[in-house]
C-alpha positions as CSV (number, residue, x, y, z in Angstrom):
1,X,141.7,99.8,39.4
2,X,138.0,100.8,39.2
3,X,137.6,99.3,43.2
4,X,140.3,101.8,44.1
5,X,138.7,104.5,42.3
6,X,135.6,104.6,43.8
7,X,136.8,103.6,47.1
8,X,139.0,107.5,46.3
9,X,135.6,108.7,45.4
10,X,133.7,107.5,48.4
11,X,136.2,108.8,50.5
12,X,136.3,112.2,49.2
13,X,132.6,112.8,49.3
14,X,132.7,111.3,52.9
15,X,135.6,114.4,53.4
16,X,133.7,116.6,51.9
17,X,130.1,115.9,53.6
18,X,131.7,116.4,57.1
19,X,133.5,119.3,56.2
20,X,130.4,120.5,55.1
21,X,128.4,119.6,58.3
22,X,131.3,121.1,60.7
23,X,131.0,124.7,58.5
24,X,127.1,124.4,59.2
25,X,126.5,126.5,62.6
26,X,124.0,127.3,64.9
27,X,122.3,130.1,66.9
28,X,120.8,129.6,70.3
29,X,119.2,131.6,73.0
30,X,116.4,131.9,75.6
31,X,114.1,134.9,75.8
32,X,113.0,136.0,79.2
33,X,110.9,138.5,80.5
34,X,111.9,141.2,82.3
35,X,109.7,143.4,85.5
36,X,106.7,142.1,87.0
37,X,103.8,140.2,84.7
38,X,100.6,140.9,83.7
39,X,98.3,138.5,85.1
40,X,96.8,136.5,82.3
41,X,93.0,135.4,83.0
42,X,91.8,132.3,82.7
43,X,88.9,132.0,79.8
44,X,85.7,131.9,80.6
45,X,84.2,129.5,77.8
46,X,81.1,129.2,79.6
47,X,79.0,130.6,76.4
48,X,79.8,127.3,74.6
49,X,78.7,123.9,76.8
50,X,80.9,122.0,74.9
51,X,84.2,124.0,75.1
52,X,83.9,124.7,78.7
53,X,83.6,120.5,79.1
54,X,86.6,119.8,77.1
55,X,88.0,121.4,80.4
56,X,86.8,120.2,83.5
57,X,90.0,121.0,85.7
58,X,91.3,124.7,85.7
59,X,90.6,126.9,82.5
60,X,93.2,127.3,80.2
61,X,94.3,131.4,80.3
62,X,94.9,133.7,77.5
63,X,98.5,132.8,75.6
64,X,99.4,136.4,75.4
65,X,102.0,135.6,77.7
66,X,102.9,132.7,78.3
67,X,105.7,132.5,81.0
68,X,108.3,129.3,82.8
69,X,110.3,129.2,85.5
70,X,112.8,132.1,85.9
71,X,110.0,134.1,83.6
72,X,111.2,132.3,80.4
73,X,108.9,133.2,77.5
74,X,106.7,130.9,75.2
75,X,105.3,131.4,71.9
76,X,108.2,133.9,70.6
77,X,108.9,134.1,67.0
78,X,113.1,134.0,66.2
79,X,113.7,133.9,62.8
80,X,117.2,135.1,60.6
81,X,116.4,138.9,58.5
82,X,119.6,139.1,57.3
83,X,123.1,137.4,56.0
84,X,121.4,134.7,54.1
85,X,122.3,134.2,50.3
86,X,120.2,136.0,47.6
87,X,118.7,133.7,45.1
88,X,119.5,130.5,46.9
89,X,116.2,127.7,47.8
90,X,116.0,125.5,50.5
91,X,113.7,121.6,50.1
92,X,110.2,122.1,52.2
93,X,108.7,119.9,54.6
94,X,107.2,116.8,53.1
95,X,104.5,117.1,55.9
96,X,102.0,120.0,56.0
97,X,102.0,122.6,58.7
98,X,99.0,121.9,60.9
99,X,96.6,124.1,62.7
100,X,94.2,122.5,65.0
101,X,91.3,123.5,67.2
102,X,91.5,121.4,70.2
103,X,89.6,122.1,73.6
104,X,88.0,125.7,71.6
105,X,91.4,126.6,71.6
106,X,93.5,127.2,68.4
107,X,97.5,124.8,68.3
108,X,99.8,126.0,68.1
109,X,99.4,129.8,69.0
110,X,102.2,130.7,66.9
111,X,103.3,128.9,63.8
112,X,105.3,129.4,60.6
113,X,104.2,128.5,57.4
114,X,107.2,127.6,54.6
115,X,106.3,129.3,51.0
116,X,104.7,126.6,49.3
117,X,103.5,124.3,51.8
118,X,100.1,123.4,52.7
119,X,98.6,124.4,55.5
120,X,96.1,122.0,57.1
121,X,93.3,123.2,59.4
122,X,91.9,120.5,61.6
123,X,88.9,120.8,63.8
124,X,88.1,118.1,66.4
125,X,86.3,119.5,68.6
126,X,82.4,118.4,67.8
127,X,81.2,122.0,67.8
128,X,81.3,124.7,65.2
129,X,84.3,126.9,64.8
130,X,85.0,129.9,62.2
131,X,88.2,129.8,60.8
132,X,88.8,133.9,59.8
133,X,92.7,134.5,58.8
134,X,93.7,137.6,58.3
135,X,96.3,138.4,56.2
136,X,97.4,141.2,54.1
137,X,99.4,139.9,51.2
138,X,98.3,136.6,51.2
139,X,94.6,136.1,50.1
140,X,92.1,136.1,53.1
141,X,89.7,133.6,54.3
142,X,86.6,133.0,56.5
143,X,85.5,129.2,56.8
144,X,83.0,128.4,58.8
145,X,83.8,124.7,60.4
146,X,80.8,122.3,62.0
147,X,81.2,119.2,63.7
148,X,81.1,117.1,60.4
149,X,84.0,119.3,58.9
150,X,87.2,118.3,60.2
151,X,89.9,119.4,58.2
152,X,90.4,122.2,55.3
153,X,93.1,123.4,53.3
154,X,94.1,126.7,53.3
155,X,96.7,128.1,50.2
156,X,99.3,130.7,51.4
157,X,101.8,131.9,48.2
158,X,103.3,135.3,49.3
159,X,105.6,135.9,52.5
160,X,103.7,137.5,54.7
161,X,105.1,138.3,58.6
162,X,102.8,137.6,61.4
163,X,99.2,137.5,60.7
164,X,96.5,136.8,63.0
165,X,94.0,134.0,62.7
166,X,90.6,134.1,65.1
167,X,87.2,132.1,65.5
168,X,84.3,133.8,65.0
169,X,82.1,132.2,66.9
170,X,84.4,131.5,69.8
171,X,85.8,135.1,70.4
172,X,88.6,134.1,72.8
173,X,90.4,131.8,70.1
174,X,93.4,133.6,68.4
175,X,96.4,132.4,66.7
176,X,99.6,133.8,64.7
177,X,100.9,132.5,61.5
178,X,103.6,133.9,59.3
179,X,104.9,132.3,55.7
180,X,108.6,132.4,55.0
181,X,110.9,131.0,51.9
182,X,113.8,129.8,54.2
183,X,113.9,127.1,57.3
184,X,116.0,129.9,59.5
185,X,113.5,130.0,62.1
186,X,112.1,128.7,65.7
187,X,109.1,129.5,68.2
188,X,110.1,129.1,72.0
189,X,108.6,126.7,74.5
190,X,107.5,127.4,77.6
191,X,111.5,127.3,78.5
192,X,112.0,130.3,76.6
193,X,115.0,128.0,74.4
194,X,115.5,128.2,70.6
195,X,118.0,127.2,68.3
196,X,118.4,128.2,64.8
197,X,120.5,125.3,62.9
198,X,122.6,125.2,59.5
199,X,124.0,128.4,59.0
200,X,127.2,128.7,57.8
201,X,129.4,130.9,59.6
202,X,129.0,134.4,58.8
203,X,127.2,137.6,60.2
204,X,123.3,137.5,60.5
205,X,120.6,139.9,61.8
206,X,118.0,137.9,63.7
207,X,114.9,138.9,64.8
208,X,112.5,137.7,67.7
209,X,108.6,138.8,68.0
210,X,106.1,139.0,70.7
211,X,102.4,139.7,69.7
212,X,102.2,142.5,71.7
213,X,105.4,143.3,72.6
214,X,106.6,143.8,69.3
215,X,110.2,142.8,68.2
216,X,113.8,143.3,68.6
217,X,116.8,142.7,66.8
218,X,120.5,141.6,67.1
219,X,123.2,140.7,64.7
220,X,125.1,137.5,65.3
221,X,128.4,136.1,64.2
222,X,128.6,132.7,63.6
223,X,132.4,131.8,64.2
224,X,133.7,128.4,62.1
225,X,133.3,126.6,64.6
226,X,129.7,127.1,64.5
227,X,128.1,128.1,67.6
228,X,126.6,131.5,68.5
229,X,124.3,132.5,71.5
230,X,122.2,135.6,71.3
231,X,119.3,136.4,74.4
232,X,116.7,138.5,73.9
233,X,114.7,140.0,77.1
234,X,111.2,141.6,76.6
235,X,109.8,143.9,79.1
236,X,106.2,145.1,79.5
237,X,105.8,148.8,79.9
238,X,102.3,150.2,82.0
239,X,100.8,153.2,80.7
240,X,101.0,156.2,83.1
């Protein structure tokens, strides 16, 4: 009697875990770029001999804009605004989120920060860097880095959006952070592709951002059979 109990038991759970997994939906997308591009230079890191031998090919260029083929956009933000559930927590990352300064150049450009996990910056590059992060609601902080110091922690416990993060000493290096209390979130490739997974189905504003494009919005249904698509397209605008 007990066997066939729990085999009842096992069952149900095993019922109710799929259900559960075919309720949780998704929301994917590209973002593209629309008009003709600004051309994005390549950086001239000749001021520091060792930067400008960690690349002895082409230069990397400035990640303003980063675009693929078909002018698919990297380095864009999506994350859900709206249509999640007040009050409700979601388990963080065991692993911290990592910021790294590799070839004088900060990885990844744009990163996202969960409330409450640590934030790890590495450096090694065998020259001095100057960590400065800039946020507003989140308590600042200006490390300087030499060779010998490879890796600092940094504290972040207020959600804060998009916040930039530069080198002092190396004036080109710039990157974007932003700390959020839910895993509703994605920054695009190269491809331009992001998905946004375990929502259940519902209606949701999302959002997607561009440093200097700025952002745009769109609300999404996600049906019960849990797949959505939403596109953005961003579009630069010349003065005059």
């Amino acid at each position: 009697m007990f066997a066939l109990k729990f085999r009842m038991l096992m069952t149900a759970c095993l019922v109710w875990a799929c259900a559960g997994a075919a309720f949780a939906g998704s929301i994917s997308g590209t973002v593209k770029f629309q008009g003709e591009a600004p051309p994005m230079r390549p950086i001239d890191m000749g001021t520091d001999p060792i930067c400008h031998a960690k690349h002895p090919g082409e230069p990397p260029v400035n990640e303003a804009l980063i675009l693929g083929e078909g002018q698919t956009m990297g380095n864009i933000y999506v994350r859900v605004i709206k249509g999640l559930p007040d009050g409700k927590t979601w388990p963080l990352p065991q692993e911290p989120a990592v910021l790294t300064q590799e070839g004088c150049v900060y990885k990844p450009h744009v990163f996202v920060v969960r409330l409450g996990q640590q934030l790890l910056v590495k450096n090694p590059d065998g020259t001095m860097h100057n960590v400065n992060g800039l946020p507003e609601k989140n308590k600042p902080w200006n490390r300087g880095m030499p060779k010998e110091l490879q890796e600092i922690e940094v504290k972040l416990d207020q959600v804060e959006d998009m916040f930039p993060i530069k080198c002092d000493v190396h004036p080109w290096m710039r990157a974007y952070c932003t700390v959020v209390d839910h895993p509703f979130f994605a920054v695009t490739e190269k491809d331009g592709k992001f998905t946004i997974e375990g929502l259940p189905a519902g209606d949701y504003t999302i959002e997607a951002w561009h440093e200097k494009l700025g952002t745009q919005t769109a609300t999404v249904t996600v049906p019960a059979d849990g797949a959505a698509t939403q596109d953005f397209t961003f579009e630069y605008k010349r003065k005059g």
